[in-house]
Each structure stands twice: as C-alpha cells, then as structure tokens.
C-alpha positions in Angstrom: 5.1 4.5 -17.8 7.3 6.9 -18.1 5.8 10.9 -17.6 6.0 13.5 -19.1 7.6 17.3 -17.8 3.6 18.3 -18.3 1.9 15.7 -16.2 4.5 15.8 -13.4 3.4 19.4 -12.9 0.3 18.3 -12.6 0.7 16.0 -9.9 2.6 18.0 -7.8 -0.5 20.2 -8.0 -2.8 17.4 -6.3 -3.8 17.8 -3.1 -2.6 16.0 -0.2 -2.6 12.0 -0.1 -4.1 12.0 -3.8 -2.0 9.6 -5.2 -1.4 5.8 -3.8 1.2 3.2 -3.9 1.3 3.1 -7.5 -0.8 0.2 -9.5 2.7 -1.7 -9.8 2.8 -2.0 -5.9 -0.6 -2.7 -5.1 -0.2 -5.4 -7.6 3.3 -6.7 -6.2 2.0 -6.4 -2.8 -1.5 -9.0 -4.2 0.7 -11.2 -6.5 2.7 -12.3 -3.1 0.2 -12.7 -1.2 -1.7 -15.0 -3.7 1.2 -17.4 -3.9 1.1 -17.8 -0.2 -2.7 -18.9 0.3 -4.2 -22.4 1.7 -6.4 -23.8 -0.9 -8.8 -23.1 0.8 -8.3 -19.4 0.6 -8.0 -19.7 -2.8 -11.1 -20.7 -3.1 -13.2 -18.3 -0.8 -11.4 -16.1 -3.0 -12.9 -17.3 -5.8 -16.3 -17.3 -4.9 -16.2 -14.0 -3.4 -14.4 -12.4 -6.6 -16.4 -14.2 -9.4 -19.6 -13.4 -7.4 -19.4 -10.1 -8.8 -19.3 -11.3 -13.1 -23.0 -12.2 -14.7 -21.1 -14.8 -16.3 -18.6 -16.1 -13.8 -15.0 -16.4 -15.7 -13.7 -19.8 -16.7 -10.2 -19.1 -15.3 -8.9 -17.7 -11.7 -9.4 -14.0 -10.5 -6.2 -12.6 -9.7 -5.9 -10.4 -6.1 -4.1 -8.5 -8.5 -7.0 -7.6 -10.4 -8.6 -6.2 -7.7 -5.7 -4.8 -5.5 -6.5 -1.2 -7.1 -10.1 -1.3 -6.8 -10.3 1.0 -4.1 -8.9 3.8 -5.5 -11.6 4.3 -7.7 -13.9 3.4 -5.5 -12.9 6.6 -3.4 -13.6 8.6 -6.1 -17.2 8.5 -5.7 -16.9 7.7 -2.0 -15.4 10.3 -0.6 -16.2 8.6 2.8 -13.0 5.9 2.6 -10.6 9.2 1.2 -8.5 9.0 4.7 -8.7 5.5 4.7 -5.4 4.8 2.5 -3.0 7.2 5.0 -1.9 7.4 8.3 -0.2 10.5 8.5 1.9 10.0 11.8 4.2 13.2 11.8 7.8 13.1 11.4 8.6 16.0 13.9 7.2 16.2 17.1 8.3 18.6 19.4 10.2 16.8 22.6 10.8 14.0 20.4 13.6 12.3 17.9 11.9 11.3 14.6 12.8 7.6 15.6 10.7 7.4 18.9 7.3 8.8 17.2 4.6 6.9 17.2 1.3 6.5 16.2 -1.4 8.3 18.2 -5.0 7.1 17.3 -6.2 11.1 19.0 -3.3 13.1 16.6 -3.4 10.4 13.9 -6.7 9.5 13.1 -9.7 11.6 12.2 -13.4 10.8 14.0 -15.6 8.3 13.3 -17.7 11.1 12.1 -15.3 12.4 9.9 -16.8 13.2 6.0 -13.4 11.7 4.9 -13.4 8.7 6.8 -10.9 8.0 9.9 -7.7 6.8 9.1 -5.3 3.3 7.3 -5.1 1.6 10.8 -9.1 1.9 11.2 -10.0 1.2 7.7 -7.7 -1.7 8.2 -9.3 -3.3 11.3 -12.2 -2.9 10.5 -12.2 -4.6 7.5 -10.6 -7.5 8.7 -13.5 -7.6 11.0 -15.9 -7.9 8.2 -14.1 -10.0 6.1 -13.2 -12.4 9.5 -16.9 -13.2 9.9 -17.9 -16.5 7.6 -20.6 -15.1 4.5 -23.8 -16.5 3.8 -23.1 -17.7 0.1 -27.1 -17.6 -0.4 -27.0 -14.4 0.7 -26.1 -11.8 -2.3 -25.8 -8.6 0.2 -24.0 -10.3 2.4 -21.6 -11.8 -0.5 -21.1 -8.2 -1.6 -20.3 -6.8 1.9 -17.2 -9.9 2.2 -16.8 -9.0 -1.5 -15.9 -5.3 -0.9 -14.1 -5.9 2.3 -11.6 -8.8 0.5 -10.6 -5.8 -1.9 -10.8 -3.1 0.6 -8.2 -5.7 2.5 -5.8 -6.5 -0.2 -5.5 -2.5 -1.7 -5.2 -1.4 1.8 -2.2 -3.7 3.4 -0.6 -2.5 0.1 -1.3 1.2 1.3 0.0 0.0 5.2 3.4 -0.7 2.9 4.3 2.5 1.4 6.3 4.7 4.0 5.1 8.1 2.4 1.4 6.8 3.8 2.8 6.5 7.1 4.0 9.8 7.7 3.8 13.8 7.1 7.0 16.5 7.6 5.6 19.8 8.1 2.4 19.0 7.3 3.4 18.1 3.5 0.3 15.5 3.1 2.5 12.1 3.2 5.5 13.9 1.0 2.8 15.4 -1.6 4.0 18.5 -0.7 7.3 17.8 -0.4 8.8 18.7 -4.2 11.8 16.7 -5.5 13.8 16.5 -8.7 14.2 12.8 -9.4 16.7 11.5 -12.0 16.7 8.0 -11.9 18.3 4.9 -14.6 15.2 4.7 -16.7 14.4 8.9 -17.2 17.5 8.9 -19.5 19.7 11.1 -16.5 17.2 14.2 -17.4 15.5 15.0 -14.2 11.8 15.0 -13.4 10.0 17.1 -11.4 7.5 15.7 -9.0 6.7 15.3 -5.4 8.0 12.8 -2.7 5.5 10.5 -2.3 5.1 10.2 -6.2 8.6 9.0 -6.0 8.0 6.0 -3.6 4.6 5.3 -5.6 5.9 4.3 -8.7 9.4 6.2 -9.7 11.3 4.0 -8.2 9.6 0.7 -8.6 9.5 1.9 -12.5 13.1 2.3 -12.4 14.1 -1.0 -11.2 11.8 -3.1 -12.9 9.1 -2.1 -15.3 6.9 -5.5 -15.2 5.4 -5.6 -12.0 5.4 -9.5 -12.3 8.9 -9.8 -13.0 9.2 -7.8 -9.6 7.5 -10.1 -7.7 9.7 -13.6 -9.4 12.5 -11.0 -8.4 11.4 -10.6 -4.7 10.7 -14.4 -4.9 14.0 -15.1 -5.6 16.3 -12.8 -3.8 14.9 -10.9 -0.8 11.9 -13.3 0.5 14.4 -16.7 -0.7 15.3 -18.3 2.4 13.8 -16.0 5.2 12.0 -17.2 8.2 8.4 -15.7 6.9 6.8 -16.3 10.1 8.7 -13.5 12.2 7.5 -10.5 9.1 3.7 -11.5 11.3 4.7 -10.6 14.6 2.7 -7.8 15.9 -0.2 -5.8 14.8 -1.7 -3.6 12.4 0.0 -0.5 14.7 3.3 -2.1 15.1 3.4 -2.4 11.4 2.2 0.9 10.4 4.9 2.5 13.3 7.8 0.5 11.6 6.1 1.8 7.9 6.7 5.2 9.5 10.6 4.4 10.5 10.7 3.8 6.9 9.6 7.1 5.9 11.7 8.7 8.3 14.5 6.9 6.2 13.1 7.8 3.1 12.9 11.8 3.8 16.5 11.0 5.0 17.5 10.4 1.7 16.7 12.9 -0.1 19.8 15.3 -0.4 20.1 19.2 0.4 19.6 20.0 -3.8 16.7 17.8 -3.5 17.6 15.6 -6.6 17.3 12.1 -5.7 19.4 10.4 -8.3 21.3 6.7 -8.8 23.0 7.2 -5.9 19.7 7.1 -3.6 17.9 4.2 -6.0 19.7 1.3 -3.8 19.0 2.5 -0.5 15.4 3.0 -1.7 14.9 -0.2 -3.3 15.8 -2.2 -0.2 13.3 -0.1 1.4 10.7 -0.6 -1.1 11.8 -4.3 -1.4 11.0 -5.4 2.4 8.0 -3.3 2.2 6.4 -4.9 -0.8 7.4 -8.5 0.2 6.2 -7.9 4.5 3.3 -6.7 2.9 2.5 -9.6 0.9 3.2 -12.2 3.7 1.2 -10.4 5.7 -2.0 -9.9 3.6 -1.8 -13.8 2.4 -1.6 -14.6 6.8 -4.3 -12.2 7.2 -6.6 -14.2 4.4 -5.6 -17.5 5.5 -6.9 -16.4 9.2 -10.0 -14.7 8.5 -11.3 -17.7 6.1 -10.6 -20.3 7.7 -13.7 -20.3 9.7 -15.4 -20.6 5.8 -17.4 -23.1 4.4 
C-alpha cells in the first residue's frame, strides 16, 4: 500500500535488519515455488500445513500463506532475529566490492549468539530438519517439520533480497542508508525512506501492486523459456555471494542526490525479477529433495 510521509519516518527509525523482503516477495518467491512441486510434495505439504487447523480446511494451504510466518514468529523469538540477514560487507579493505565474499567468522554470529547466527545457518539447518522423513503419528515431531517447512519457504525468500545480503558502512543491510524514492505509483512526489525499504516492497509496489499478477508476470516473461535447471547449481553460499553482487548493484544505483526515481525502476526490477523467480525454483528443488524420502 502506499505510505504515508509519517510512517516512512518511522521506518527509517527501525533498527537495523527490522524490516524483510516485503509480504509481496515472500509471497512471489512461495507462489513459484508451489507451481513447481511433485505431487508428492504437494502433498507432504499438505499434511504438514493442515496439521496445524483443529478443523483441517476443505481446500489447499497456499506456501503463500505461510511464506511470512516467520516474521512474526521473531517477534517473540528473538533467538531466529539474525536469522533473515547475512550481512556480508560491501567494502573491505584490500578488496573490490565484486571479489567479497561471504566469511562464516566475519559474517555470522556464534551459535551462542542471543540473536541467533546468521541466513546461511538458519538456512542449512533447516533444510536438515525438514530433509529428515516425520513421523505423521507423532504430533511434536509433525510440529518440528511443520515449523522448519515455513522457516524454509520465508527464508529462501530472505536469501533473495540483495539488501539481506550485504551492509555499506555498517548501515544494517541499507536500513541505515536513507533514500528519497520517487517512483510511478507515488504520484512523482518523493518518499522518504531507507534502502532496504526500497528493495522490500517500493519497487515491487511500483511495478505491480497484486503480488499474484507478479508471479503470472514472471511466469510469462522472465522464467518463459529458460533452462530452470542451471538457477540450482551451487549452494546455499554460492547463492547468498551472488545475492550480495546484487546488492553491490543495487547501492550502485542509487545516484549522488540520493533520489532513486523512474530512471533506476528498470534496472532494479530486472534485479528484483531474477531474484524472486531463482528464488522460487530454488525453494520448490529444495522441497522436492528433502520430501522425497516421505511417506
């Protein structure tokens, strides 16, 4: 929707990482992904998802749904707060901005950590969880695969968003980092607001307001036709370094008065574009993978 000159102030006033790939691109990210699952996925799915109703629902449970879950989950567990980011730097000393890397020592907090570690940890180890077949009989361990399937779907969406692969100057992912952004749909009048707020939802607002419609757009223009199997080469690292490229891209566009305007939107909607859809194929392989060992 579109905000006001009140709450943007607010949310420059967060505190770092606070926000996430907006609602819209968690939901993008899970729409994608459902539309590439075996049956049989579909129907672990199910199960695990409906396990969680008194009265189980008569139609299907959308990954959609659920692809937001776990940022109100963190609100009351502030153990899985550094779970959503990686913040890889964009400058480091000795090095161009392209050649950094992620470093699990620099990147990643300890295990110990009140906050949690870090996206590529959170990440593995959830796919560990959720790679291990459930007990259906077994209602604790149905919630466990339960809460890892969300944990899963929210956080390849996070892995997608380029302001949660990086940091400039320690600006908390681009939270820190405040914009003026005047794009088609704010009626030319600029909004003041952070970085990262931009790639969350400005700009996916701006080119399409129905996240649904997004996804029949990505459907039939950028995914149309593409060899999907070479977006799963690699790993969870490789993925979350070339996330970080795109950031490095994406603080590259922003110009020296700091307005990003119509000019940027089509450079940053390819960006968001092969996010959004890598990310989808990706969760969907992921899913396919870890049930297929399933009953």
């Amino acid at each position: 929707m579109r905000l006001s000159m009140m709450l943007t102030s607010l949310l420059i006033l967060l505190p770092a990482q606070a926000m996430a790939w907006g609602d819209g691109g968690h939901s993008i990210v899970a729409e994608v992904a459902q539309h590439r699952l075996t049956p049989h996925s579909f129907d672990v799915v199910q199960k695990l998802l409906k396990s969680e109703f008194s009265a189980a629902p008569m139609g299907p449970v959308s990954l959609a749904s659920i692809s937001s879950w776990a940022d109100d989950y963190r609100d009351k567990h502030k153990e899985t707060a550094n779970w959503h980011f990686v913040d890889i730097p964009i400058n480091v000393e000795g090095k161009k901005s392209e050649d950094v890397t992620y470093d699990e020592g620099r990147d990643c907090k300890p295990s110990d950590d009140p906050s949690g570690t870090c996206l590529v940890k959170a990440v593995e180890e959830q796919l560990q969880i959720l790679s291990k077949p459930v007990d259906f009989n077994s209602a604790s361990a149905v919630t466990e695969h339960t809460k890892a399937l969300k944990f899963v779907v929210h956080l390849y969406g996070d892995m997608a968003q380029p302001l949660h692969c990086a940091e400039r100057d320690d600006d908390g992912g681009g939270n820190g980092f405040h914009v003026f952004y005047s794009g088609p749909k704010q009626n030319s009048w600029e909004v003041r607001t952070n970085l990262h707020k931009v790639w969350d939802s400005l700009i996916l607002g701006d080119v399409q307001w129905n996240w649904n419609a997004y996804v029949q757009d990505l459907e039939q223009t950028w995914l149309k036709g593409k060899d999907e199997s070479t977006f799963l080469a690699g790993s969870v690292v490789d993925w979350v370094n070339a996330c970080h490229q795109q950031a490095v891209r994406a603080y590259a566009l922003v110009p020296a008065d700091l307005t990003l305007t119509q000019n940027q939107l089509k450079d940053e909607k390819a960006i968001a574009d092969e996010q959004l859809a890598k990310a989808g194929v990706r969760l969907a392989d992921a899913l396919n993978k870890a049930f297929s060992s399933y009953p």
